[in-house]
C-alpha positions as CSV (number, residue, x, y, z in Angstrom):
1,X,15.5,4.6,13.9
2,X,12.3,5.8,15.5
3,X,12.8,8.2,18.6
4,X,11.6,6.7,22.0
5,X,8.5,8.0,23.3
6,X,9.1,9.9,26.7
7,X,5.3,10.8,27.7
8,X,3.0,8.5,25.1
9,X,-0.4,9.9,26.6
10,X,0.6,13.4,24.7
11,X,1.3,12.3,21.8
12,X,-1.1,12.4,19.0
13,X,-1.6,9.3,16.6
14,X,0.8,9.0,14.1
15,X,-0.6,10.4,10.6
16,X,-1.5,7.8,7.7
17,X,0.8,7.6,4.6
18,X,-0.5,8.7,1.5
19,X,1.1,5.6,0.1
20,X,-1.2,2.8,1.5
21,X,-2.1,4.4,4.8
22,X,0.1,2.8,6.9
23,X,1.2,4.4,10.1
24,X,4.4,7.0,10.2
25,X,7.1,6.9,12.7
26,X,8.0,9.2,14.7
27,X,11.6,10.1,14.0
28,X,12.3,13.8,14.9
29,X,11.3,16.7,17.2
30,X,12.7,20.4,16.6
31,X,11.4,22.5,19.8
32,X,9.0,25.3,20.0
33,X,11.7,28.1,19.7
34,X,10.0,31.7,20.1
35,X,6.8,32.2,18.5
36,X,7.6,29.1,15.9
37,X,5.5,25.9,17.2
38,X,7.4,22.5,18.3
39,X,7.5,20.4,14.6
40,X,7.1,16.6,14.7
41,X,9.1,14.5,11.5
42,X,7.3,11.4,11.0
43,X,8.5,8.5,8.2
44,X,7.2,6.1,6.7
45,X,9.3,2.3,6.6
46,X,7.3,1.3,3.6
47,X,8.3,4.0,0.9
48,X,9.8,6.5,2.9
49,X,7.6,9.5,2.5
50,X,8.7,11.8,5.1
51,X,6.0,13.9,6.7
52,X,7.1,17.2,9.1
53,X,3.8,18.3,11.3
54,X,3.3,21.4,13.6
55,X,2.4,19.9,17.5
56,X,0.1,21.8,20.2
C-alpha cells in the first residue's frame, strides 16, 4: 500500500520502471539520520521492481 503524501509540492516525480516505464509508487521513507541522506522506496504494481532513491 502506497504511503500518503503529507506535502505533494516537495516531492519529486516518481521515477519510470525499467519494465515499461510506468510510474513507481511511493511506498517507504527511512529519514536523514546523521550525515546519511533521507532514502525514498518506490515500487512498481506492474512487475514489482522495487527501486530505493537518495532525496534532497
Amino acid at each position: 500500500m502506497p504511503i500518503a503524501n503529507d506535502n505533494p509540492a516537495s516531492e519529486p516525480t516518481s521515477p519510470a520502471c525499467p519494465c515499461g516505464g510506468s510510474a513507481l509508487e511511493l511506498v517507504g521513507k527511512t529519514p536523514r539520520v546523521g550525515p546519511y541522506p533521507e532514502l525514498k522506496t518506490f515500487r512498481c504494481s506492474d512487475c514489482g521492481e522495487v527501486i530505493t532513491v537518495e532525496s534532497d
